[in-house]
N, C-alpha and C positions, 0 to 999 in steps of 0.2 A: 493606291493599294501597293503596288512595284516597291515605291520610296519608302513607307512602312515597312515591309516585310524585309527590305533592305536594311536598314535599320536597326531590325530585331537580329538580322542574321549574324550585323558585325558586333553586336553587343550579347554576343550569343556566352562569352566568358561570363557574366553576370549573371546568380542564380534567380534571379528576377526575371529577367530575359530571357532565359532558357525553360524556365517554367512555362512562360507563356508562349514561347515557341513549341513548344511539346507539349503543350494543348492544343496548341490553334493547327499542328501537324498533324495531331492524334481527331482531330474533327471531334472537339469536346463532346461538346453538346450543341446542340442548332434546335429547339424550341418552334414546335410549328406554329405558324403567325396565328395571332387572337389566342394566344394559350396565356390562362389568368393563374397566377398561383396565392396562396394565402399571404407569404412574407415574402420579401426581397430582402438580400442582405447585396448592396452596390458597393462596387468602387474598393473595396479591402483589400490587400496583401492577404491572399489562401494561402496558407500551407494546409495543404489535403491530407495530410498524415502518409508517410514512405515518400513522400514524389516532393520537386522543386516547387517553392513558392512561384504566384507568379498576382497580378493584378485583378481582379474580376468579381462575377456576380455571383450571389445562390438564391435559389427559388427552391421553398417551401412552400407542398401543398398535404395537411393533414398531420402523419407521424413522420416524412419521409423528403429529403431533395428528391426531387424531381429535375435541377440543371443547378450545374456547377462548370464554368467555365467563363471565357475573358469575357464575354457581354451576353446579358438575355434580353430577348426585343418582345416576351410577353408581358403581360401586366402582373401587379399586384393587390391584392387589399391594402397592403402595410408594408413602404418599403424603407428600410434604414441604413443610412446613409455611414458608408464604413472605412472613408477615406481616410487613408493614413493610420487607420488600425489593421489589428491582426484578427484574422479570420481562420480559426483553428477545430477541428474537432473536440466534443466537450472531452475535457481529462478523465482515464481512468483511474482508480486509485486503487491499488492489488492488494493493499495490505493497511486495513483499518480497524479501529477499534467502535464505529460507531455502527454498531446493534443495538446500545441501549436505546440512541434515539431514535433507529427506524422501529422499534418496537415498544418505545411511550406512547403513553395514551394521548400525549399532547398532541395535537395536531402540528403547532408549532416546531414541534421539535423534531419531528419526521421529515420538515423539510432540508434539515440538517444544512444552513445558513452557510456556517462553516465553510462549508464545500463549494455551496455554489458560486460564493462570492470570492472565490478562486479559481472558477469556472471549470470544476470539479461535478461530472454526472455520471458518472458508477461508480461501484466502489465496492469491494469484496469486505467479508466480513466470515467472524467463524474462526479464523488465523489462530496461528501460537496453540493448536492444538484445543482451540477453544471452542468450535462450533456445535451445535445443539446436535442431538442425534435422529430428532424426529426432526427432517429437513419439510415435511408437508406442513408440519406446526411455524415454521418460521416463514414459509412462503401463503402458506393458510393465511396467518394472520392480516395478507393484506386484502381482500375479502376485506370490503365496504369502507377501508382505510385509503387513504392518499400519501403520496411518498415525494420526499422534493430530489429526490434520484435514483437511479437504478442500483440494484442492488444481488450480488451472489454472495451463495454462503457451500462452504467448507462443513464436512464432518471432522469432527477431533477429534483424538486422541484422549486430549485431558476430560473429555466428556464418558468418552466410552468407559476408560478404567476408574472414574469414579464414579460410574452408574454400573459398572459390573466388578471391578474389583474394592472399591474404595480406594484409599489413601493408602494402603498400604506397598512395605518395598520386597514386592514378592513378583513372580512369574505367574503370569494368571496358570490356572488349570486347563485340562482339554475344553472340557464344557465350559470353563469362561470364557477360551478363547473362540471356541464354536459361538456363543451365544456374539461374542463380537464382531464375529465372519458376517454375522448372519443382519447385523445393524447396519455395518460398511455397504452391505448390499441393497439394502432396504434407501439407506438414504442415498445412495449412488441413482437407485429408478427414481426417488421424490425428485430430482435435480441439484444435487451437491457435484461444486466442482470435484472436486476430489476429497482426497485424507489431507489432513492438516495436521503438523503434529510440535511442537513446543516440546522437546527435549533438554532441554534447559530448566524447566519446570518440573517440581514436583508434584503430583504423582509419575508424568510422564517421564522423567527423569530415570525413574528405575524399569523402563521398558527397555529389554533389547533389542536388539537387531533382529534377530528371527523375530522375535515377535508383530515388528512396524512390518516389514518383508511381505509378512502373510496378510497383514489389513491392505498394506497397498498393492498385494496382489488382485483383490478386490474391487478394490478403484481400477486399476487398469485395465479391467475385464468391459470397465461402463466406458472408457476413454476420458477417466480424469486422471488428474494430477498430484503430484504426490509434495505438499506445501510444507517447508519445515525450517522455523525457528530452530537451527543448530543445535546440536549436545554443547556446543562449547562454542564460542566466538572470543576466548580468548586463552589463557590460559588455568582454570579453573580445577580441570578434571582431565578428559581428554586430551585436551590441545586443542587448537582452530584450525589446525590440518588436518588431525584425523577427524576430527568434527563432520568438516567437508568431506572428505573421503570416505566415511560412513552416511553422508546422505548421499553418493553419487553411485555407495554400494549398493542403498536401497533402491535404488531408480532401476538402477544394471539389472538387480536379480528378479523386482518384482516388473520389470518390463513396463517402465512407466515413465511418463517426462517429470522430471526433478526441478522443482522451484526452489530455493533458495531465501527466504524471508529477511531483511534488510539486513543486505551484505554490509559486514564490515571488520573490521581488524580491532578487537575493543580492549583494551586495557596495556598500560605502558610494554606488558612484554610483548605481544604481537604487533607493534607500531612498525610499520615497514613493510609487514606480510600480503599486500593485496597483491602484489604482484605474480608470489607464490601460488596463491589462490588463485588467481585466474587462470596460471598457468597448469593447472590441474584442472581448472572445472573444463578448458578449452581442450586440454587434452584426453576429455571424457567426449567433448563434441566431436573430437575429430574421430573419434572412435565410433560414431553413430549414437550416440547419447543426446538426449534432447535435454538442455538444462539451462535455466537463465533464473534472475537473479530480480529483488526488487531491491532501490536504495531510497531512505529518506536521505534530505540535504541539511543533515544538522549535526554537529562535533558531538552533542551531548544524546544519549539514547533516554527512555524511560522507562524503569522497571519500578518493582515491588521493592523497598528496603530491604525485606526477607532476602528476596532474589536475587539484591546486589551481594549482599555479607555472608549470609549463612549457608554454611555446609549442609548440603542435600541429603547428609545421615541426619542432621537435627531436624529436616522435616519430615521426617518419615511418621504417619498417622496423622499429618496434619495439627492446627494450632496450638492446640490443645496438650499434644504428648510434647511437643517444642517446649510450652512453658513449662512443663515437669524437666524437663532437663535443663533448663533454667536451674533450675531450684537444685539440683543435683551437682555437687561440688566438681567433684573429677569429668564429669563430660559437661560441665559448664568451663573447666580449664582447656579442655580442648577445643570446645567453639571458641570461645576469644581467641586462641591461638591460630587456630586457620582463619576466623572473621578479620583478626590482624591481618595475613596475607591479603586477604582480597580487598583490603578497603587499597593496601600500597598498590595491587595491580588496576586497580581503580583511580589511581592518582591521588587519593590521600585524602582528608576527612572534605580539602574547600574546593573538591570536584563534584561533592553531593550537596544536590540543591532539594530540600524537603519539597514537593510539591501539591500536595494534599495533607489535609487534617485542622487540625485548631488553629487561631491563629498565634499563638505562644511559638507554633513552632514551622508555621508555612511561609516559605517563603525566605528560610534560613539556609544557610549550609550548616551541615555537619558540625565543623569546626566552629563557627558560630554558637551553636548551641552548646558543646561541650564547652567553649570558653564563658558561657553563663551560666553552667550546672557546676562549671568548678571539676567535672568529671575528664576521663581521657576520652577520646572522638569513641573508641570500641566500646566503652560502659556509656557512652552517652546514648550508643544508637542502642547499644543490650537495653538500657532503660526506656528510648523508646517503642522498642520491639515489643516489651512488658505491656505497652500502653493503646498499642496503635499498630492497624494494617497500613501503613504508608507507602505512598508513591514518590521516586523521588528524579529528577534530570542528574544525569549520574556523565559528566563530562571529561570524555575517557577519548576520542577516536581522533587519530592527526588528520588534518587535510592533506596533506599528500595521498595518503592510500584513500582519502573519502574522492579527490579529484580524478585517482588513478582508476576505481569502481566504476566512475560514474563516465568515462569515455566507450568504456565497452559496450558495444551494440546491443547483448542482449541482457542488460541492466537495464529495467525500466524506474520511472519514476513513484516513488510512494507516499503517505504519509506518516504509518504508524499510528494513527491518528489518537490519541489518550488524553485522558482529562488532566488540566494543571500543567501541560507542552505546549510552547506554541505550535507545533508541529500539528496539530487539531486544525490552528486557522490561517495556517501562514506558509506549509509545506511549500507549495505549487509557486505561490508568490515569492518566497525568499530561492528557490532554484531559480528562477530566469532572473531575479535582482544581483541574485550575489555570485551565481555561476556561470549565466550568461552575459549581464552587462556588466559588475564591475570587476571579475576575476579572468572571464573571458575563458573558462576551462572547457565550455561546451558552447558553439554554438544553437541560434534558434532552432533551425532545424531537428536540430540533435533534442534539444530538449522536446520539442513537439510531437518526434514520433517517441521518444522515450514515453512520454505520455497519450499516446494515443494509441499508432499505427502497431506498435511494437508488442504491449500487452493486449490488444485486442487480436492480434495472430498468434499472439505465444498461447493465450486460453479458448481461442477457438470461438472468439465473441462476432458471428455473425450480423453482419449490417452496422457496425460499431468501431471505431477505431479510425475513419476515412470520412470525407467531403468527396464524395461520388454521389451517383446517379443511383436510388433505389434504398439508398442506406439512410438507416436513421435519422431525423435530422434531433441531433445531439452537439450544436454546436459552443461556442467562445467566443466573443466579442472584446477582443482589451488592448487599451492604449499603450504600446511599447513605453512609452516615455513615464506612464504614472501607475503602471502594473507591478506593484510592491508588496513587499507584508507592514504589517503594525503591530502583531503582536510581537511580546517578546518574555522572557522567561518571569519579569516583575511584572508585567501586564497580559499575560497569555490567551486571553477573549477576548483582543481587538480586531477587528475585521479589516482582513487585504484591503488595498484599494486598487483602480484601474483597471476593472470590467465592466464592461459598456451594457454587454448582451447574452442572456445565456439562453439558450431553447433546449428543453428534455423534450425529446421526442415529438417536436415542432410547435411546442408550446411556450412560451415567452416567461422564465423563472425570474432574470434581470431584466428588466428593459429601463434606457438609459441611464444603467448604474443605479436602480433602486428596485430591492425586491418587488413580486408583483405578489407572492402572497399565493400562486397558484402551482400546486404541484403535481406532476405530471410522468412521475418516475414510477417503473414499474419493477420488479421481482423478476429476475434470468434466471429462469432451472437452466441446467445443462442439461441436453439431450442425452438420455443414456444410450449404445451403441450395442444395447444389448437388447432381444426380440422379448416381445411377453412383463417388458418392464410397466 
């Protein structure tokens, strides 16, 4: 015993070593003899999410570890054998798009594959100002449904004003803005983490300040969060600085922690600016501001065609009044003239990759297309705006500023997750591929509590986030060496590879790298902080 402990002391520089010295000094855990648990997980490299990696066991009995530390000397029903993999808390993911599938009828599609075969077990939804307003109807639903992971949901914004104001670009009234006081509150007691809000988008687009101010005065009343998709992330409208600086005004004044929805610097003239940015959003922290940030790991983002081109006065009323103004010579001269601007701050027609619709035209760029219609890229996309709601990967963001993002501690990891992106099935897998092992801009660590420890203390997720004693067992099983993506922008629905192991909630979703078909994920209200909710 002496010669071991000797041993670990002189190798105490090595974060391996030191993990395991700071368990075995902290008296991890010590398991009273004849103690049986359901699952053993032996022999892995833990990272426990926030603390040092170090070698050791975990013991799962029911929803929950029960021992985490260098050796357990009780038994198991089922123990798996984890040497030389990583043993991580299962990933959060703060900012996704996959509500349709937790709420198809398909059983299949609820287990939402995707995710777990990236070793992916919550995941927010609702984002971009998109969450339902009746938050009991979206947690209701699951009521005699099964889920292949956990899941919170956000009130929005883009919900609220076009269930009380519609599409239009006006200032709600007293009484609309009361009747929307009065929703924010409702779904804050169902358990919404917070307001969500997509100001980039229109309807949400023609909200002002005062007006987000007073919905997230609301939310911070329950102790949620105030989530938001930028007015600007480049330069469009505002700017990407006043952007930011108007959501760290809204946090300031409605006394609430400001989220940030995937940071980044987007279109050739803000290339360079993350550093700017951070240095505001930190000098909001130093201030007493609670604020932090999600990032996906990919140059290209994915929006709406509309969203990428067109001026925010042509969607005013929604689709419909767009194509009248189509048809309208003088304010059809003036959207092509600003849709010109933004396709060049965009990088130019072969930065847009069509990702949804027919196949004549998915899977094309821009450019592409207009060199087949004979047309210029701005009448190619006007014609097929005519034709089609389109999704498109719109490859606009330097690595620099996405490397510079993504060092900051309260930047965590996300997916964004959309149809027709690989970013859906390959997020989690292409950051430790391309950021960790062959760019080296983040170590492991860094990305594990990015995804884990980091979002689970930024939202107040209880029992989640950590490889502890008592907390969920929500674990990761993956091979360093073959923990990859496959998808990619011409094939965007191939599944990562190199996860061994996944457990929601102590239930076994991968076991050795092949779905089990059993899902085990459940629905996180937020506690509201307020009495009589």
């Amino acid at each position: 015993m002496k010669s071991k402990i000797s041993k670990t002391a002189c190798a105490v520089t090595s974060s391996l070593a030191f993990g395991l010295l700071f368990n075995t000094l902290a008296a991890a855990q010590v398991p009273e003899p004849n103690t049986s648990a359901d699952i053993l997980i032996t022999g892995g490299t833990i990272y426990p999410g926030g603390a040092d990696p170090y070698v050791g066991d975990i013991a799962i009995s029911d929803d929950r570890i029960v021992f985490v530390g260098p050796r357990y000397s009780g038994t198991a029903l089922r123990t798996i054998e984890a040497k030389g993999m990583i043993v991580s808390p299962g990933f959060i993911d703060t900012h996704t798009h996959v509500g349709d599938a937790l709420s198809s009828a398909l059983p299949a599609a609820r287990l939402v594959m995707p995710f777990l075969t990236q070793g992916v077990t919550t995941a927010f939804i609702g984002v971009d100002g998109g969450g339902e307003t009746d938050i009991s109807a979206v947690f209701g639903k699951a009521t005699g449904r099964d889920y292949g992971i956990n899941f919170a949901s956000y009130v929005g914004l883009g919900a609220l004003r076009k269930n009380v104001i519609g599409s239009e670009d006006r200032a709600p009234t007293k009484a609309e803005l009361t009747q929307m006081v009065t929703i924010v509150d409702e779904a804050m007691c169902q358990g919404a983490l917070g307001l969500s809000t997509g100001l980039f988008y229109a309807p949400q687009s023609y909200a002002k300040e005062g007006e987000v101010v007073t919905l997230a005065k609301v939310a911070a009343k329950h102790g949620g969060v105030y989530d938001s998709h930028i007015r600007d992330e480049s330069s469009y409208t505002v700017g990407l600085e006043s952007a930011v600086s108007e959501a760290l005004s809204i946090g300031k004044e409605a006394g609430i922690p400001v989220h940030i929805a995937h940071i980044k610097a987007l279109g050739v003239d803000v290339h360079g600016k993350a550093s700017t940015i951070i240095g505001a959003i930190e000098k909001a922290q130093s201030a007493g501001q609670v604020v932090h940030a999600d990032q996906y790991p990919w140059s290209a983002s994915g929006t709406g065609l509309d969203a990428a081109l067109l001026p925010r006065w042509a969607q005013d009323g929604g689709r419909k009044s767009t194509l009248e103004r189509f048809d309208d010579p003088p304010q059809m001269a003036k959207i092509r003239t600003e849709m010109t601007d933004n396709l060049r701050r965009r990088g130019g027609p072969t930065s847009l990759l069509i990702t949804s619709g027919p196949d004549d035209v998915k899977g094309k760029t821009l450019e592409e297309i207009a060199t087949e219609t004979g047309a210029d890229p701005v009448q190619a996309a006007i014609d097929l705006l005519r034709r089609f709601d389109l999704s498109v990967a719109s490859f606009n963001q330097d690595e620099a500023d996405i490397a510079t993002f993504m060092n900051r501690p309260w930047v965590m990891t996300s997916s964004d997750a959309s149809r027709g992106h690989p970013r859906y099935y390959a997020s989690y897998a292409r950051k430790y591929d391309t950021y960790v092992k062959d760019r080296k801009v983040i170590n492991l660590r860094q990305f594990i509590d990015q995804s884990t420890s980091v979002p689970a203390k930024s939202f107040s997720l209880e029992g989640r986030g950590t490889l502890s004693k008592g907390a969920f067992a929500d674990v990761v099983v993956f091979d360093p060496e073959t923990y990859a993506p496959r998808a990619t922008f011409v094939e965007p629905t191939l599944f990562s590879t190199g996860v061994q192991t996944v457990l929601v909630n102590g239930v076994l979703a991968i076991d050795e790298g092949m779905p089990t078909g059993t899902a085990a994920g459940r629905p996180l209200p937020r506690k509201s902080g307020v009495s009589g909710c």
